[in-house]
C-alpha positions as CSV (number, residue, x, y, z in Angstrom):
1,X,-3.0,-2.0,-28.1
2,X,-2.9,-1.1,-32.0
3,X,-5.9,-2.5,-34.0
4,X,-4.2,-4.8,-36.9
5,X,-3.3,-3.1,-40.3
6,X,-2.7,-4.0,-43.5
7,X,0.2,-6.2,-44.4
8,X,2.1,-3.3,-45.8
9,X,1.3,-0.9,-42.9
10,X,3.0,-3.9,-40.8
11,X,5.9,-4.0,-43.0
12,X,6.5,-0.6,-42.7
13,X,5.9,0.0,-38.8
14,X,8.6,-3.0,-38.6
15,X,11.2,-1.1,-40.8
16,X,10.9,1.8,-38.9
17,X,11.3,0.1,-35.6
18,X,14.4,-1.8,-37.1
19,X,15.2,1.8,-38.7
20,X,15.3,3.6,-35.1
21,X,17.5,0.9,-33.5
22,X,14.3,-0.6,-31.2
23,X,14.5,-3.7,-32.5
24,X,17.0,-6.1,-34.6
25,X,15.8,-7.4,-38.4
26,X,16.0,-10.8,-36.5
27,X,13.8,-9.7,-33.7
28,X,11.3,-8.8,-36.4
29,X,11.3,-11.9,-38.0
30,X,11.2,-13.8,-34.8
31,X,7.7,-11.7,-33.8
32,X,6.1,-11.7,-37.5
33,X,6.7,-15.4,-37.0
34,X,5.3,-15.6,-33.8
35,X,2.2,-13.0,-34.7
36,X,1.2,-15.5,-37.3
37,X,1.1,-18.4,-35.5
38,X,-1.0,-16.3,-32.5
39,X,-2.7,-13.9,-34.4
40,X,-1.3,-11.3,-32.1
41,X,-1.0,-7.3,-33.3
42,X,2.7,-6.7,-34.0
43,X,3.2,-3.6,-31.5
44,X,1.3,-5.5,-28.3
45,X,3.5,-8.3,-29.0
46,X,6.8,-6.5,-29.2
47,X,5.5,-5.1,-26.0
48,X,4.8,-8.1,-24.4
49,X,7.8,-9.6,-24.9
50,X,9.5,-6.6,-23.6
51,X,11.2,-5.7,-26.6
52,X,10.2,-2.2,-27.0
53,X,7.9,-0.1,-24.4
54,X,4.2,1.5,-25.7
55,X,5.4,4.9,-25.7
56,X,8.7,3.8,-28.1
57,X,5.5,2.2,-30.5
58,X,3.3,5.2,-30.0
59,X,6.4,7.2,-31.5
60,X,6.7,5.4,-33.7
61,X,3.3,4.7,-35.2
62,X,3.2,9.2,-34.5
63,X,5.8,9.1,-36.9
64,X,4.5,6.3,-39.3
65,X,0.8,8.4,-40.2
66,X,2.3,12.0,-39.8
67,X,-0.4,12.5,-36.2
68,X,1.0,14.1,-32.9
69,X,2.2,11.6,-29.9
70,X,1.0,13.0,-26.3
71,X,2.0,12.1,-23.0
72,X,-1.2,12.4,-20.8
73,X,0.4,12.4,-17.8
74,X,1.8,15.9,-18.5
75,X,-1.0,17.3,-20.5
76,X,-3.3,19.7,-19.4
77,X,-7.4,18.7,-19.7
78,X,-9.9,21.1,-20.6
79,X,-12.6,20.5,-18.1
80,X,-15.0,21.3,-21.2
81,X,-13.6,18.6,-23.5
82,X,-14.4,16.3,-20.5
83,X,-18.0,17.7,-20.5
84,X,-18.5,17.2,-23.6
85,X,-17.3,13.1,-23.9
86,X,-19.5,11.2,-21.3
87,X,-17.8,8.4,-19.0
88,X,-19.6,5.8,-20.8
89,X,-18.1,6.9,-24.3
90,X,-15.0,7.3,-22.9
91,X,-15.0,3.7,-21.3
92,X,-16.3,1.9,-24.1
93,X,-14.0,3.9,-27.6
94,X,-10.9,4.5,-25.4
95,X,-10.2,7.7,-25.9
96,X,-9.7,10.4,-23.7
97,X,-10.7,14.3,-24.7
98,X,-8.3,16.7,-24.8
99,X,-9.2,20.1,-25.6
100,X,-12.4,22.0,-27.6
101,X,-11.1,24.4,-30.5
102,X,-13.9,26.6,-32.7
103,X,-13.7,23.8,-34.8
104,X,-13.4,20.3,-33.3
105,X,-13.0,18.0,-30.5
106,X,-9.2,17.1,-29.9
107,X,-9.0,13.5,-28.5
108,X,-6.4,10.5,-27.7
109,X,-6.4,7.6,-29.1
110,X,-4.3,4.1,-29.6
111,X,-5.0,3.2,-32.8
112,X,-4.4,5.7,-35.7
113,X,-6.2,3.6,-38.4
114,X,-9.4,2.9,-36.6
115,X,-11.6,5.2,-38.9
116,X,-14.7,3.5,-38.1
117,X,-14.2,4.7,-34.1
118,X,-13.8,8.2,-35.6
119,X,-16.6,8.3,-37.6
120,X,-19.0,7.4,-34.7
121,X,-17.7,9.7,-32.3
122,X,-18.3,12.4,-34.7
123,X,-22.2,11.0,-35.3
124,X,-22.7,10.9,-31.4
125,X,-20.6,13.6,-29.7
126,X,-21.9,16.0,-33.0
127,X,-18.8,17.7,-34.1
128,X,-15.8,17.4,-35.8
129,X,-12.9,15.1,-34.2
130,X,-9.3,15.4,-34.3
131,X,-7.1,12.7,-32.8
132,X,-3.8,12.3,-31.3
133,X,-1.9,9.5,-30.4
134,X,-1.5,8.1,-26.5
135,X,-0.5,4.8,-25.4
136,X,-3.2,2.2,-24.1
137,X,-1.9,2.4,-20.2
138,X,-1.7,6.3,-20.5
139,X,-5.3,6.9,-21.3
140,X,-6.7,4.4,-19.2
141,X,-5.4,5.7,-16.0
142,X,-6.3,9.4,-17.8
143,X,-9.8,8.3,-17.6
144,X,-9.9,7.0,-14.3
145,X,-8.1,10.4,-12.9
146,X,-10.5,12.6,-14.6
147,X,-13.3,10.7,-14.1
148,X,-13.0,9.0,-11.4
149,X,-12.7,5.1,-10.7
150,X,-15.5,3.4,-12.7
151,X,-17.2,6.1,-14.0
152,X,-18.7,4.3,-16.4
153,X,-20.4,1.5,-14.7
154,X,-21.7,4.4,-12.5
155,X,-23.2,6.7,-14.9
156,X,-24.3,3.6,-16.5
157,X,-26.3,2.8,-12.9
158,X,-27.9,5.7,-12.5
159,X,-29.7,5.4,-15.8
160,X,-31.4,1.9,-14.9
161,X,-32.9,0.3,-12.0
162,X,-30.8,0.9,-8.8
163,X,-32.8,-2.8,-7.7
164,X,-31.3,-4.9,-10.7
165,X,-27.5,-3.9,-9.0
166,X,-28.2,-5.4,-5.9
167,X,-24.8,-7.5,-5.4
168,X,-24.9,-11.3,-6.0
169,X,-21.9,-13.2,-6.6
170,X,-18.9,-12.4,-5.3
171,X,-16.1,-12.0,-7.7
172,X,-13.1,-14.3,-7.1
173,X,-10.7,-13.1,-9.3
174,X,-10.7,-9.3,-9.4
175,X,-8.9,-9.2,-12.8
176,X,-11.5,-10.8,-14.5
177,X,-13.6,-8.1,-16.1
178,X,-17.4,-7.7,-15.7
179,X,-18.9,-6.3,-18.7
180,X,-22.3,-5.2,-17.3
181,X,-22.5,-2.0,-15.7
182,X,-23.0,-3.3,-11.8
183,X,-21.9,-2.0,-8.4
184,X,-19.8,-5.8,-8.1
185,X,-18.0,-4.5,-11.5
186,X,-17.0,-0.4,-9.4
187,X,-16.2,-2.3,-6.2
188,X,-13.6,-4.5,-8.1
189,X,-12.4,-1.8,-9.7
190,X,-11.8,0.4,-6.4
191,X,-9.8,-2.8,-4.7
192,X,-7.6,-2.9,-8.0
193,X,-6.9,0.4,-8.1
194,X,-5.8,0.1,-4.5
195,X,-3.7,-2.8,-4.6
196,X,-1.8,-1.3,-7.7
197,X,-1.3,2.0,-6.2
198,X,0.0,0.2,-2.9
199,X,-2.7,1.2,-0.8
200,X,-2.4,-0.1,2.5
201,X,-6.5,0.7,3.5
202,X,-10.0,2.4,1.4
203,X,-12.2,4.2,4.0
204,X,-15.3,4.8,2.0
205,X,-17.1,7.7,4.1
206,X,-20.2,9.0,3.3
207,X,-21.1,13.2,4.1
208,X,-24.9,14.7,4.0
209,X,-24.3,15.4,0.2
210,X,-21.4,13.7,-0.9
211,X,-19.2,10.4,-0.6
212,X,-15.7,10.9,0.0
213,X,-13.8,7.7,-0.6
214,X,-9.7,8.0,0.3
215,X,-6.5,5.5,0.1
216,X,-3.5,5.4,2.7
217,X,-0.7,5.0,0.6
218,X,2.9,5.0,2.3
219,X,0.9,6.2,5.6
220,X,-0.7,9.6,4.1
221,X,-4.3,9.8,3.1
222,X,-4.7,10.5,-0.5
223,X,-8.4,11.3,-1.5
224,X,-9.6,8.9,-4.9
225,X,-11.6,10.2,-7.8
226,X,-14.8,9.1,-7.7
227,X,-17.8,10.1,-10.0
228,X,-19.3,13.5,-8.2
229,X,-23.1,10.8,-8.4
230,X,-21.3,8.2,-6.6
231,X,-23.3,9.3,-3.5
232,X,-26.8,7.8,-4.7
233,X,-25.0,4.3,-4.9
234,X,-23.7,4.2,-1.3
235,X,-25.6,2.0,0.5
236,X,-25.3,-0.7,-2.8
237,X,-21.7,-0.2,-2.7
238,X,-21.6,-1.3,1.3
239,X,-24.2,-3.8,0.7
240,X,-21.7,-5.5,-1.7
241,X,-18.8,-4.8,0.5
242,X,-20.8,-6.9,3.1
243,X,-21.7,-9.2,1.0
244,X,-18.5,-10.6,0.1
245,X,-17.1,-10.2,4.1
246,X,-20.1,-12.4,4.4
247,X,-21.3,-9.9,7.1
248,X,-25.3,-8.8,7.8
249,X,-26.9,-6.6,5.3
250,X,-30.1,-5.5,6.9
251,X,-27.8,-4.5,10.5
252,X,-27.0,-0.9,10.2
253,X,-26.9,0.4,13.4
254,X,-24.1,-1.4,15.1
255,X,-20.6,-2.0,14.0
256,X,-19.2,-5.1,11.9
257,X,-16.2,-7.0,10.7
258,X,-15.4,-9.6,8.4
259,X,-12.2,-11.0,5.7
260,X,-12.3,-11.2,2.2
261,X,-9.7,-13.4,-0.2
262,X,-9.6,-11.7,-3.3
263,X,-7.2,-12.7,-6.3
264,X,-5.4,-10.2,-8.6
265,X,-3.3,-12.1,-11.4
266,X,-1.5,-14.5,-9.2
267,X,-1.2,-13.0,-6.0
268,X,-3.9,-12.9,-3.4
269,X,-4.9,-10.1,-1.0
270,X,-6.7,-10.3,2.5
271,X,-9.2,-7.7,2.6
272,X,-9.7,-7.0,6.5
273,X,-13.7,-5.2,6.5
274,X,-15.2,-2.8,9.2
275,X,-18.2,-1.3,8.7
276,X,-18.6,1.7,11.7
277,X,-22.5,3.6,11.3
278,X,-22.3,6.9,11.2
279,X,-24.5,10.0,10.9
280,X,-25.6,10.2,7.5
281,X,-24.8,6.2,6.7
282,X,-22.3,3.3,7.5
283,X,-18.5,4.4,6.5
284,X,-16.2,1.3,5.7
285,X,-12.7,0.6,6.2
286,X,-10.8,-2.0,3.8
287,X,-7.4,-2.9,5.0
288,X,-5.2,-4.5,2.2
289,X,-3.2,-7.4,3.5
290,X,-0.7,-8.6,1.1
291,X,1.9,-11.2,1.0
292,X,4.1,-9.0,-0.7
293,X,4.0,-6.8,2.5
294,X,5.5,-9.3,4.8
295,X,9.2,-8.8,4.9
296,X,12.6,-11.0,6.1
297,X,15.2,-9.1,9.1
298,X,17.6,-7.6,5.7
299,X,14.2,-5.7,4.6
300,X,13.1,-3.9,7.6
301,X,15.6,-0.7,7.2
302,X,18.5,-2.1,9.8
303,X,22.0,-0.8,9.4
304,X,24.7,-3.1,10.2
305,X,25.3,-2.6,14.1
306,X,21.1,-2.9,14.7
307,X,20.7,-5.7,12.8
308,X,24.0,-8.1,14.8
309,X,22.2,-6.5,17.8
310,X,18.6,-7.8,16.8
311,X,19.9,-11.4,15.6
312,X,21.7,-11.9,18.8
313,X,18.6,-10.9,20.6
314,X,16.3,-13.3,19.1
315,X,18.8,-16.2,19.7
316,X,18.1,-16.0,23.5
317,X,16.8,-19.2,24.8
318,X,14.4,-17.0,26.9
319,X,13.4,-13.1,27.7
320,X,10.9,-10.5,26.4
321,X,11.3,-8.7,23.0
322,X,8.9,-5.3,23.2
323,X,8.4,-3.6,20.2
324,X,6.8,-0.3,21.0
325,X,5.1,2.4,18.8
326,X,1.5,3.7,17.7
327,X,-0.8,1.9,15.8
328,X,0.2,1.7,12.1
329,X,4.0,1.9,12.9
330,X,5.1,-1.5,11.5
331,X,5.4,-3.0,14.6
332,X,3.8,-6.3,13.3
333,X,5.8,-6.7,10.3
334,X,8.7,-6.8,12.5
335,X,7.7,-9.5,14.9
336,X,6.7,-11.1,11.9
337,X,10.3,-11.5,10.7
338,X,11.8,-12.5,13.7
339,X,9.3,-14.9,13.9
340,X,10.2,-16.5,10.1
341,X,14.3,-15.8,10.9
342,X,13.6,-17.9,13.4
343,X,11.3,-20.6,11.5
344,X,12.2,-23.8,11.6
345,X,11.5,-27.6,12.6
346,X,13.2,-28.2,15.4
347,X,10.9,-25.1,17.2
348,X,7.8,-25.0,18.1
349,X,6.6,-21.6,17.7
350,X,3.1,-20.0,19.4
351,X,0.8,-16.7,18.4
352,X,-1.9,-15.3,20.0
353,X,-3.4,-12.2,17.8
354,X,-5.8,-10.0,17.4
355,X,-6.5,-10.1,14.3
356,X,-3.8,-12.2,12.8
357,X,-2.5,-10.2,9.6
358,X,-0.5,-12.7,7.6
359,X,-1.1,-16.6,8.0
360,X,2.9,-17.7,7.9
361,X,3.6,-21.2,7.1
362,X,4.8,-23.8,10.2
363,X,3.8,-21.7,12.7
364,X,0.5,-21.9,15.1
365,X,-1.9,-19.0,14.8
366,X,-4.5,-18.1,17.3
367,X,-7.3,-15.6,17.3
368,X,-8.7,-14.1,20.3
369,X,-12.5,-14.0,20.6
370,X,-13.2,-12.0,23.3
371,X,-17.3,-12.7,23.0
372,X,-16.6,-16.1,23.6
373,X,-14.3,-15.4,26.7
374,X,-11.4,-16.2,24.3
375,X,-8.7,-13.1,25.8
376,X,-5.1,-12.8,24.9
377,X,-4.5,-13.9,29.0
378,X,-6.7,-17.4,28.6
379,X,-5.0,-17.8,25.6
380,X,-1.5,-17.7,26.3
381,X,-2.3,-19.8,29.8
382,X,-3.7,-23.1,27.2
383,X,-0.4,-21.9,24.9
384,X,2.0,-22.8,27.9
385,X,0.6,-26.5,28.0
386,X,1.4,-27.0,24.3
387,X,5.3,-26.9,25.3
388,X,6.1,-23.7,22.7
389,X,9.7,-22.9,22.7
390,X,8.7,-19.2,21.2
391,X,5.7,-17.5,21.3
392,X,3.8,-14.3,20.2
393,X,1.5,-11.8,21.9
394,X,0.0,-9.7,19.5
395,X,-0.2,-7.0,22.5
396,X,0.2,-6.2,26.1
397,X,-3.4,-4.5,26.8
398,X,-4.1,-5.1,30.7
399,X,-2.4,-6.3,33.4
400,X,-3.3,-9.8,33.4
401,X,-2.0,-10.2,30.1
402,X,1.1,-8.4,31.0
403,X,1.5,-10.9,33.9
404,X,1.5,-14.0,32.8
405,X,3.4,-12.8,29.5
406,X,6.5,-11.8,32.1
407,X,6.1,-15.0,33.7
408,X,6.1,-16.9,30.7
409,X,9.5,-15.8,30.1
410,X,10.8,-16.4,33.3
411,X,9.6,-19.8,33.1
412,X,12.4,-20.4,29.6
413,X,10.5,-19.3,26.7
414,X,11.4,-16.3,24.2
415,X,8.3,-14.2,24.3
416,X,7.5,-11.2,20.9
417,X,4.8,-8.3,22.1
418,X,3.7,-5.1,21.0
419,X,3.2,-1.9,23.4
420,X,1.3,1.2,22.2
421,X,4.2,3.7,23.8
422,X,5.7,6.5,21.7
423,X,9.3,5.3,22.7
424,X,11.2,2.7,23.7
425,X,12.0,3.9,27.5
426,X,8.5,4.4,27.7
427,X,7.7,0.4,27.8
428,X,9.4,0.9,31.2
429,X,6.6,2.9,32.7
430,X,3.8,1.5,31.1
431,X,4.2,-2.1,32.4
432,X,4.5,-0.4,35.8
433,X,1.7,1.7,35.6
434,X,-0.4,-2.0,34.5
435,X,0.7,-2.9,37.9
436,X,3.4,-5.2,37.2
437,X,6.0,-5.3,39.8
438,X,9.5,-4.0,39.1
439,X,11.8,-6.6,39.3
440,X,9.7,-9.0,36.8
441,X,10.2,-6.1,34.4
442,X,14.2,-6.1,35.3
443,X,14.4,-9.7,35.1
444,X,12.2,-10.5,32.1
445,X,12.6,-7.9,29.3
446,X,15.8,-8.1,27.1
447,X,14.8,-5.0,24.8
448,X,12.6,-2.6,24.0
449,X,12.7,-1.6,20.5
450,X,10.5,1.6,19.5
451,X,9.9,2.0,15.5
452,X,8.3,4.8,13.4
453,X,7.4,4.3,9.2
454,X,9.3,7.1,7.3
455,X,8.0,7.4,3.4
456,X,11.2,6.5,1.0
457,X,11.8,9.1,-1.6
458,X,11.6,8.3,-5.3
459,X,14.5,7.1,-6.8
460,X,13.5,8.2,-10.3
461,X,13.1,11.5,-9.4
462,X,15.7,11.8,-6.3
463,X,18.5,14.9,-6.6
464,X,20.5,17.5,-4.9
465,X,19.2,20.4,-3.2
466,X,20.1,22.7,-0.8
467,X,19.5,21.7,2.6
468,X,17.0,23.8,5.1
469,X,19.0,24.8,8.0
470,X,15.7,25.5,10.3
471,X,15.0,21.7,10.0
472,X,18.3,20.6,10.5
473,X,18.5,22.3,13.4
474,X,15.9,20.4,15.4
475,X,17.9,17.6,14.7
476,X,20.9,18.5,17.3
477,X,23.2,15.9,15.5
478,X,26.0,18.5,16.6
479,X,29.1,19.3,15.0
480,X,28.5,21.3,10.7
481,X,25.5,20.8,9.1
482,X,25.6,19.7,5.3
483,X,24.2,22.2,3.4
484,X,22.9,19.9,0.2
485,X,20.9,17.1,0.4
486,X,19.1,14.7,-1.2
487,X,15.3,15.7,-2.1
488,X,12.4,14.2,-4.4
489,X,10.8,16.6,-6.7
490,X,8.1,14.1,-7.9
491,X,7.2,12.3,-10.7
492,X,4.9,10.3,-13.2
493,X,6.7,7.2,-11.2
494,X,5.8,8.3,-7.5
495,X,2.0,10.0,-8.4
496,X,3.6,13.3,-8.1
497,X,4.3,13.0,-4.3
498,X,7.8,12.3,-4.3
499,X,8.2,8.8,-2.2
500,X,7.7,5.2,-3.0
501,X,7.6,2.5,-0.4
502,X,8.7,2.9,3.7
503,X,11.3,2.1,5.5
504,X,11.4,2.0,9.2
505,X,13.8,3.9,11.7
506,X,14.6,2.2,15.1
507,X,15.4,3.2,18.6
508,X,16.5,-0.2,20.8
509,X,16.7,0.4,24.7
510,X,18.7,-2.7,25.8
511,X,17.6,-3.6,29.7
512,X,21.4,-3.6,30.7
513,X,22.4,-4.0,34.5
514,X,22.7,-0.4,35.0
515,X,18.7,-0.2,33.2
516,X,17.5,-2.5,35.3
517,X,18.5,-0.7,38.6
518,X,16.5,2.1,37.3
519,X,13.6,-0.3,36.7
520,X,13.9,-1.3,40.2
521,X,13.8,2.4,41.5
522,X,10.6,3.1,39.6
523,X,13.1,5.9,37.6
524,X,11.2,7.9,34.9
525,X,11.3,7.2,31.3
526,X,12.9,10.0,30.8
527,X,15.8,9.1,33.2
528,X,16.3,6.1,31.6
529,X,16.3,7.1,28.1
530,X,19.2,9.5,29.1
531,X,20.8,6.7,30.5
532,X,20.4,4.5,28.0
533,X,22.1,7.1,25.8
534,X,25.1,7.4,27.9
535,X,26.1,4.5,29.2
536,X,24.0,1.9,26.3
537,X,25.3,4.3,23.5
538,X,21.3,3.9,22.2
539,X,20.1,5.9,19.3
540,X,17.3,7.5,19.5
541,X,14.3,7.5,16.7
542,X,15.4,10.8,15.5
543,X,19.2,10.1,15.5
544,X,18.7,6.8,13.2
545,X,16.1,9.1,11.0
546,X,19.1,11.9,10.8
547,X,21.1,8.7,9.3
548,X,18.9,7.6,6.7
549,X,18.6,11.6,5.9
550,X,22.7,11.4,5.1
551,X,22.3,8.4,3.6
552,X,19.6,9.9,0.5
553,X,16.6,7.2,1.7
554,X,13.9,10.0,3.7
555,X,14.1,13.9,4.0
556,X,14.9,15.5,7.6
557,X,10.8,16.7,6.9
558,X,9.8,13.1,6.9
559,X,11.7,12.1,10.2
560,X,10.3,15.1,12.3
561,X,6.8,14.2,10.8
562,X,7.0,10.7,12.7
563,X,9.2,11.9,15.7
């Protein structure tokens, strides 16, 4: 934050704080009391304690020495300011340039009584410097949008030895800064801007003459600044990658994967590696596996009548549960709450997966190994001599699996899988075309449940609009259309795009007597999806999207992008 002052400046930055209404005169006293005893500056620990917020101090302080306060998140960067401040100045003064006029250099800063700062910059950058004030959190992500995550360390990498980078150690807490300029200091860097952005993966992809290197975030690709020289550090970047997944350096030609445990403050994060070669050098995937991301039944985006319908489902003593839907469509982190609703000591509960995503406490986790003859179908055969009252497939590939899966239920045990259909009727059809017969489909399944991932608009920057009558009328809800809704214009809150977090919308095809007579004709999916809707009153993925459109949560744009 703020660089300390003198004892008068501190007096008078308090006044004004008390003099504004921020703070009390006994809320002063308490943190003057408290700086003295920690040597803390006043404004970070007013901060800290959540008393005031940095841009209320930056306001203040603007006010205090007569200097303009900026918001960098809504400024405009001359591209030759930025020219003319390398990364490594940038990094090291924390300052961010603003614009170039005929007679200086216009820059933000945090601390408007660091003259010493000033007075070098204008020795090394050569001209005259005029600053403004920013808070500390403004600039910093201001420097990593402009120029790119880790900048520094990079530019500081191509000046030396690309040899003395080589990774070494592996870096066990992420938030614990490395103050050489290394590729172990950008790679940490690139998994904590992830993990703070929400990422869900980094695919690092190299090009003939250029590295691209782009976060999924809520299920859209989002490219990442990166220094435009990042390019000559590939391979050192991948070798470090592999080096912490514990995976072969000197093997480039044929694929890999490996796990990382990072920490970041006090939360770990699995880091799931694969490393694919490609044309012009390997491309890697990260996937971020958080505990945060694992959610209980009330999280998953159920309204009321779903949810009785899924908790009396998952109290069967025996049956199938399918949850169907393409890859990335959340279908895991649904079988994952069942699995803790139903969490307890009195059950013994079974997984077979591949990979397995979250580790999740009192519950028996296996990992297929395929090289080793280790399938999902040998598996679950040595899982049914370990007396499981519930178990887990991770997924219904082949027909073996899909086999003795059915019969496992049959036999009195409540059985979670995954099918890659794109709706719930579809289930039907797929485990007949893997060859299982009819009436263990009839007999076993209690429901398929199909699921999309719909982004969740902003609530900071959510309002009324006027709704768009051409995409309401794909919808065929019947009946008026509204014609306002809710819409996200985006913000400094949401990155500009306008949604924050997912929720998931659900379609649940109940294998009901009249369903399972069209499982025993071999009917079509589409036959039984139309029955489903008339005589199961089932709601299709579309229908429950049109519901969380009426209800503000997603945009009729975001539903007909996943249906």
């Amino acid at each position: 934050m703020t660089q300390p002052f003198s004892s008068k400046r501190k007096t008078l930055l308090g006044a004004l704080l008390v003099e504004k209404g921020l703070l009390t005169s006994q809320q002063l006293s308490d943190a003057i009391t408290r700086q003295a005893e920690t040597g803390d500056y006043l404004g970070a620990l007013l901060i800290r304690q959540g008393v005031i917020t940095e841009y209320q101090l930056m306001e203040v302080l603007a006010e205090q020495v007569g200097m303009p306060c900026v918001h960098l998140s809504e400024a405009r960067i001359d591209p030759q300011a930025l020219a003319k401040v390398p990364p490594k100045f940038a990094s090291h003064y924390h300052i961010m340039p603003l614009a170039i006029s005929e007679d200086a250099l216009h820059i933000a800063i945090t601390d408007p009584f660091n003259v010493q700062t000033l007075d070098e910059l204008r020795l090394l950058l050569g001209c005259d410097v005029k600053p403004v004030l920013a808070s500390h959190s403004d600039i910093s992500e201001a420097i990593e949008r402009h120029y790119g995550i880790g900048a520094s360390a990079v530019e500081r990498l191509l000046d030396t030895d690309l040899r003395a980078a080589a990774p070494v150690t592996i870096a066990e807490d992420l938030t614990v800064k490395t103050d050489v300029a290394s590729v172990v200091s950008f790679v940490n860097q690139l998994i904590l801007s992830a993990v703070r952005d929400r990422a869900t993966d980094i695919h690092i992809e190299p090009f003939d003459k250029f590295l691209r290197i782009r976060q999924r975030i809520d299920g859209v690709m989002y490219e990442v600044s990166i220094p435009t020289d990042l390019n000559k550090l590939h391979q050192t970047i991948v070798s470090r990658i592999k080096v912490m997944a514990k995976l072969d350096i000197a093997e480039k030609r044929l694929p890999q994967d490996g796990r990382i445990k990072v920490r970041l403050d006090s939360q770990e994060v699995d880091l799931r590696i694969s490393v694919l070669p490609s044309s012009f050098g390997e491309s890697v995937n990260i996937r971020l596996l958080s505990s945060g991301m694992l959610h209980s039944l009330e999280q998953l985006g159920l309204d009321g009548p779903q949810m009785d319908l899924l908790q009396e489902l998952i109290q069967k003593p025996h049956g199938i549960i399918f949850v169907t839907g393409p890859t990335g469509s959340g279908k895991t982190t649904t079988l994952y709450a069942c699995l803790s609703k139903l969490n307890a000591p009195h059950v013994k509960i079974l997984t077979i997966e591949d990979p397995i995503e979250y580790q999740l406490q009192g519950i028996t986790q296996l990992q297929v190994h395929p090289k080793i003859g280790f399938s999902f179908a040998a598996g679950l055969r040595s899982m049914l001599r370990h007396d499981p009252d519930i178990m887990m497939v991770g997924e219904v590939r082949d027909p073996e699996t899909a086999e003795i899966t059915i019969r496992s239920a049959l036999t009195g045990h409540l059985v979670f899988s995954t099918l890659h259909t794109n709706d719930a009727a579809g289930g039907v059809t797929r485990l007949l075309d893997m060859g299982v017969e009819p009436f263990l489909v009839s007999s076993s399944v209690l429901c398929f449940i199909a699921q999309r991932l719909v982004r969740v608009m902003c609530p900071a920057c959510r309002e009324e609009c006027a709704a768009d009558p051409t995409l309401l009328a794909k919808f065929n809800v019947g009946g008026p259309l509204p014609t306002t809704l809710q819409s996200s214009r985006g913000c400094t809150d949401c990155k500009g795009t306008g949604f924050k977090g997912r929720t998931a919308i659900y379609e649940f095809l109940v294998v009901s007597d009249p369903i399972q007579q069209l499982v025993l004709k071999r009917a079509s999916s589409h036959d039984i999806a139309r029955a489903a809707q008339q005589t199961n009153d089932m709601r299709t993925l579309r229908q429950d999207g049109w519901r969380k459109v009426l209800r503000g949560i997603t945009t009729p744009a975001e539903v007909l992008r996943v249906t």
